[in-house]
Every structure is written in structure tokens, then in C-alpha cells.
C-alpha positions as a Markdown table, in Angstrom:
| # | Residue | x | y | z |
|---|---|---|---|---|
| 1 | Unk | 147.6 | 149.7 | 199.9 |
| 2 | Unk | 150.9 | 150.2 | 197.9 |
| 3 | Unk | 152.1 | 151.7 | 195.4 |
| 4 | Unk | 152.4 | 149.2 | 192.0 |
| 5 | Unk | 154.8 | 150.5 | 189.3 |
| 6 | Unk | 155.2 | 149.6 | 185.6 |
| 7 | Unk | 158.4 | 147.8 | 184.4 |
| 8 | Unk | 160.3 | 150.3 | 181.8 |
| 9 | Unk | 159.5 | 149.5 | 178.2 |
| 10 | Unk | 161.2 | 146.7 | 176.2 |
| 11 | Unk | 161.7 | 148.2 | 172.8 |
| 12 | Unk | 164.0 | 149.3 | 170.2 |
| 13 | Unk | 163.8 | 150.8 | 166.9 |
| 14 | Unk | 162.9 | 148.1 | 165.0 |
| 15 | Unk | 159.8 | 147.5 | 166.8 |
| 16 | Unk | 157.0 | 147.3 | 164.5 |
| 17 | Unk | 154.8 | 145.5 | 167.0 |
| 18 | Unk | 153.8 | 147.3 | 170.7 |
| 19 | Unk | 151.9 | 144.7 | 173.2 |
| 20 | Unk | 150.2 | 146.6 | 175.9 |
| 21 | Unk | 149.8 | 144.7 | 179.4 |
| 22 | Unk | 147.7 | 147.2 | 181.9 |
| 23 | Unk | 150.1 | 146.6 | 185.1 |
| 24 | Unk | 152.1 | 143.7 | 186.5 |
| 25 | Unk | 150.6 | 141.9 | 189.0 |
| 26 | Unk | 152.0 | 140.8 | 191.6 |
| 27 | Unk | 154.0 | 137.5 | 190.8 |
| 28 | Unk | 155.2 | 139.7 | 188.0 |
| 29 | Unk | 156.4 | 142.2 | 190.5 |
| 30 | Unk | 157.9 | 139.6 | 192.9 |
| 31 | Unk | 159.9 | 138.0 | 190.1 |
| 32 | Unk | 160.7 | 141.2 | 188.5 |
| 33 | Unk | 159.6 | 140.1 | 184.8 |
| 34 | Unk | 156.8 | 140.9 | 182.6 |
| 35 | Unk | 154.3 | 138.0 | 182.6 |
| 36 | Unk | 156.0 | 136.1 | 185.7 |
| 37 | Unk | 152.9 | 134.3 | 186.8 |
| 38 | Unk | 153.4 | 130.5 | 185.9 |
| 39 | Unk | 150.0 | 130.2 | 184.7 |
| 40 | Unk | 149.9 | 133.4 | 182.8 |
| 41 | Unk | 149.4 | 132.2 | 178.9 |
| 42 | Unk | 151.3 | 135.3 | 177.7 |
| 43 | Unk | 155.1 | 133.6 | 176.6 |
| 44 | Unk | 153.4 | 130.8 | 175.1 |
| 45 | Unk | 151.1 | 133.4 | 173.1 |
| 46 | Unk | 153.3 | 135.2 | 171.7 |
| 47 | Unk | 155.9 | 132.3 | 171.2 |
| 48 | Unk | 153.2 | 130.8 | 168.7 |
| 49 | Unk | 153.0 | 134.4 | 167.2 |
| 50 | Unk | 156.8 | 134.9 | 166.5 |
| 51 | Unk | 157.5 | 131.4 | 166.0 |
| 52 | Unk | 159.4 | 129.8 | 168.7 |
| 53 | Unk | 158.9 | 128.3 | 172.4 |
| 54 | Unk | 159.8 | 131.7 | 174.5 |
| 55 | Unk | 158.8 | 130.0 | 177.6 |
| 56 | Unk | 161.2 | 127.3 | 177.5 |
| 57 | Unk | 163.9 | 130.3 | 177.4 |
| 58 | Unk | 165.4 | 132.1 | 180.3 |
| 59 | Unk | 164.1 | 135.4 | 181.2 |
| 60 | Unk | 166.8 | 137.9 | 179.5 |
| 61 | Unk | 166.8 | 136.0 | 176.3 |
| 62 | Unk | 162.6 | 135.6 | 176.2 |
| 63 | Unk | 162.8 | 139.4 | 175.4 |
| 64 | Unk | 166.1 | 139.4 | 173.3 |
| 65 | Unk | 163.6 | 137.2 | 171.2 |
| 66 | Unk | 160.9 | 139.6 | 171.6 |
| 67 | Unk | 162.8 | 142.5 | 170.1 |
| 68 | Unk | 164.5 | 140.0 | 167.6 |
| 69 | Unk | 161.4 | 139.7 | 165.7 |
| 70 | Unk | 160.2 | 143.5 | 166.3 |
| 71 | Unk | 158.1 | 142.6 | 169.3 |
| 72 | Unk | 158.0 | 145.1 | 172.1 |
| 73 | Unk | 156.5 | 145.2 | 175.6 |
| 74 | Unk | 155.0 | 147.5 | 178.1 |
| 75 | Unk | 152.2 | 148.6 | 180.2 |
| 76 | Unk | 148.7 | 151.4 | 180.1 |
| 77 | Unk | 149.2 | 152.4 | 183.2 |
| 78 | Unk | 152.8 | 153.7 | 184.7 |
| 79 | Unk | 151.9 | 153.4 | 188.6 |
| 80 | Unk | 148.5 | 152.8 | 190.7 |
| 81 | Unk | 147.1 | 151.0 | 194.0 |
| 82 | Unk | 146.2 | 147.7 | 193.7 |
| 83 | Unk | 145.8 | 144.9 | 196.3 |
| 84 | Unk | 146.1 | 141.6 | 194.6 |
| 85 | Unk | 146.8 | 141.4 | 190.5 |
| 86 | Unk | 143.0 | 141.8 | 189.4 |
| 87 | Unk | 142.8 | 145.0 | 186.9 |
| 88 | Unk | 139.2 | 145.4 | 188.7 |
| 89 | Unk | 141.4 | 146.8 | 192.1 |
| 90 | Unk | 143.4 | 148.9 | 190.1 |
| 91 | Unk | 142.6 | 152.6 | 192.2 |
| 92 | Unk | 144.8 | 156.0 | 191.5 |
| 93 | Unk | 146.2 | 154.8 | 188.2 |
| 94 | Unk | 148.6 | 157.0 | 186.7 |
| 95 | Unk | 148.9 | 156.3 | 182.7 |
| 96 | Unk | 151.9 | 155.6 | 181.2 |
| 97 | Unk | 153.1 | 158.0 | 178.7 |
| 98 | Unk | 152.4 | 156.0 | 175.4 |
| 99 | Unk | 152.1 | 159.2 | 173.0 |
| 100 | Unk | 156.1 | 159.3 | 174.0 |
| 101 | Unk | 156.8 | 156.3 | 173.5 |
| 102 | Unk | 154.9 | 156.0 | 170.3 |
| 103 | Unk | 156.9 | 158.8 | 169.0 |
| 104 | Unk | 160.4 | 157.2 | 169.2 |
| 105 | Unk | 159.2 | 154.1 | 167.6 |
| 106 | Unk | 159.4 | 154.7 | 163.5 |
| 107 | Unk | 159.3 | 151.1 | 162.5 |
| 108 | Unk | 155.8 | 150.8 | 165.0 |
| 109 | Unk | 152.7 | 149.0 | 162.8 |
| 110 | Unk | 150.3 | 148.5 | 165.4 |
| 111 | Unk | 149.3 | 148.4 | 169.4 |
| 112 | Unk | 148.0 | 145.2 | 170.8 |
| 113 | Unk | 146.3 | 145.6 | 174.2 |
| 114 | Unk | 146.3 | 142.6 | 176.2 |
| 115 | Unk | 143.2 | 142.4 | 177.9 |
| 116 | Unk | 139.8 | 144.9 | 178.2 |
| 117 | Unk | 141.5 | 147.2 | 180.9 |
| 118 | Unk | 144.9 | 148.1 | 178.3 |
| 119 | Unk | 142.4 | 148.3 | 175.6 |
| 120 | Unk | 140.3 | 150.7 | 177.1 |
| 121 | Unk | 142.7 | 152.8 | 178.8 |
| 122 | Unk | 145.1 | 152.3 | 175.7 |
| 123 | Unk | 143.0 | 153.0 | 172.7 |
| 124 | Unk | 141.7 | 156.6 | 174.9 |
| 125 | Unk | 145.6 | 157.1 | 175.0 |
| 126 | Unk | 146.7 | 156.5 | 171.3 |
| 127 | Unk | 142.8 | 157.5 | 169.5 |
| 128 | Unk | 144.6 | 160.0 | 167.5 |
| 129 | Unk | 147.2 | 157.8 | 166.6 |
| 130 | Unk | 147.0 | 157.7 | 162.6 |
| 131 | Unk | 148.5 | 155.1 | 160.4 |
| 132 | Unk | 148.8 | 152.7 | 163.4 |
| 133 | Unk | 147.0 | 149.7 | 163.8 |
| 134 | Unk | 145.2 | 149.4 | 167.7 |
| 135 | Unk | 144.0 | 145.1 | 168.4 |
| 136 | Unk | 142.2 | 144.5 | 171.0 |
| 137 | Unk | 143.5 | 140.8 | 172.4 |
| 138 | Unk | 142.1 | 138.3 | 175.0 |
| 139 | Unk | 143.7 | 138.8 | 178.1 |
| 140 | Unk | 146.9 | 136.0 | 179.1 |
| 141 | Unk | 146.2 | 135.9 | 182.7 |
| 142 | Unk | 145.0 | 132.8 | 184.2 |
| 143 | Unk | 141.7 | 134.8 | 185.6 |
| 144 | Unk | 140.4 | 135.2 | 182.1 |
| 145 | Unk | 139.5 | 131.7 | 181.8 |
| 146 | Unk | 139.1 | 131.4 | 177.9 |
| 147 | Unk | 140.8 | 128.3 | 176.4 |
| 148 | Unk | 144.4 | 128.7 | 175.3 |
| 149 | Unk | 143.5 | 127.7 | 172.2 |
| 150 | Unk | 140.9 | 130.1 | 171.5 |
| 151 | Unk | 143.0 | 132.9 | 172.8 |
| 152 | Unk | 145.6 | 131.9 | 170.6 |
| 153 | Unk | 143.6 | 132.1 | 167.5 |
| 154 | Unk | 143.0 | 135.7 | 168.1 |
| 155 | Unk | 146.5 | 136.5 | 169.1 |
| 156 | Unk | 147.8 | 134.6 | 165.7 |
| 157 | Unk | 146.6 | 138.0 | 163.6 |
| 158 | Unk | 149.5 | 139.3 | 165.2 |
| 159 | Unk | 151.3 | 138.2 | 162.6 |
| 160 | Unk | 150.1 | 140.2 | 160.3 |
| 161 | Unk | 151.9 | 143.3 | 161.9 |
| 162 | Unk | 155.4 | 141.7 | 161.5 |
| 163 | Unk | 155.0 | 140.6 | 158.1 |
| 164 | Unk | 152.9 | 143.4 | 156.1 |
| 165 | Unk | 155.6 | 146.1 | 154.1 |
């Protein structure tokens, strides 16, 4: 079984919003992006959140986007074993340090968690976390087999992190 590693965090200063994935699968791997499986909802999500069509836009400039409008990206767990994409195969996972991260983010609102496993693994990394808003999200991958629709009304009170003073 091999070793699966986190991409590195997409973020800046001006990131006021944090979505946490638990670990790339592996069509993510393969193509080397966040969210490379076609079928994953995650671009069109969080398009309707910001505002515009991210999926229609190459890679480079979907996350140019992202920071644009003080969305950042990254992962629960840093590295772990994991045949297949399913979190339920996750084995050995080592947790991405998110406390650090956290830190060297002063403009950061809130922590989305996309999906149960980066919510549960998440909210027992950032509990302590004060004055920093933790939403749990339906999961984008295509294995979570909730409507778009009905994802996307719960992932729309994202908003509410990039427009609150």
C-alpha cells in the first residue's frame, strides 16, 4: 500500500476562508490538482460560492480565483495509506499541521471541512481555536451521492465568511 501525501496549502494572507479536503484521492494525485476527479462537485461548489464558473478555468488560474476572493485550500491529513480514494481506507494517517497554518493566517474567519472525515479529524485539530468559525460541509466527491443542488445549498453559507467585517 503506498504512501498518499497532501498537496501544500493554497493560501495567502488575505485568506479569510480555509476549505479543508481530508486527502487527495487518487485522480487528484494522478493529475496533480486539488479536486481533479471529473465528477468531483468541488469547482462548481465553490464557483457558485465566490461567484464565478471556476471549472470552466484552467487549473493555475481556478486557484488564483480562489485566493482572489480569500478562499484557501488544503487537507486534515498530511500523509497516510490508502488504496483507492475512499476516506474509509484511509490507515496510518499523519495530520496535517493546521494549528500552524492557522497561525500565519490573520485575515482567517472560518474552517470549512469538506466531508465527515476533515470534519472530524479537523474540528479535534482546531477545538481550541477561538474566534474562528469551524462548518461542517457535504462532501464534493462523487461517492457522496447527495444531489448537487442540495450540497450546494449548504455550501452557499459560505458566503457569509467572505462578506461579514
Amino acid at each position: 500500500m503506498s504512501l498518499k501525501r497532501a498537496f501544500d496549502p493554497v493560501v495567502d494572507a488575505h485568506t479569510r476562508l480555509l476549505i479543508l479536503g481530508s486527502l487527495p484521492g487518487d485522480a487528484s494525485l494522478k493529475a496533480g490538482q486539488y479536486y481533479g476527479h471529473p465528477r468531483n462537485g468541488f469547482w462548481r461548489l465553490v464557483g457558485g460560492v465566490i461567484g464565478g464558473d471556476l471549472a470552466a478555468l484552467p487549473y493555475p488560474d481556478r486557484l488564483e480565483a480562489l485566493k482572489a476572493a480569500g478562499v484557501g485550500l488544503w487537507d486534515v491529513i498530511a500523509s497516510a495509506h490508502r488504496p483507492g480514494s475512499l476516506d474509509a481506507a484511509i490507515r496510518n494517517a499523519e495530520a496535517a499541521d493546521l494549528n500552524r497554518l492557522v497561525e500565519g493566517l490573520p485575515a482567517l474567519r472560518a474552517v470549512a471541512f469538506n466531508g465527515g472525515t476533515a470534519a472530524r479529524l479537523g474540528r479535534r485539530l482546531l477545538s481550541a481555536r477561538a474566534g474562528i468559525a469551524l462548518i461542517d460541509l457535504p462532501s464534493s466527491s462523487p461517492a457522496h451521492a447527495r444531489p448537487l443542488a442540495e450540497k450546494a445549498a449548504a455550501w452557499a453559507t459560505l458566503s457569509q465568511a467572505l462578506t461579514r467585517g
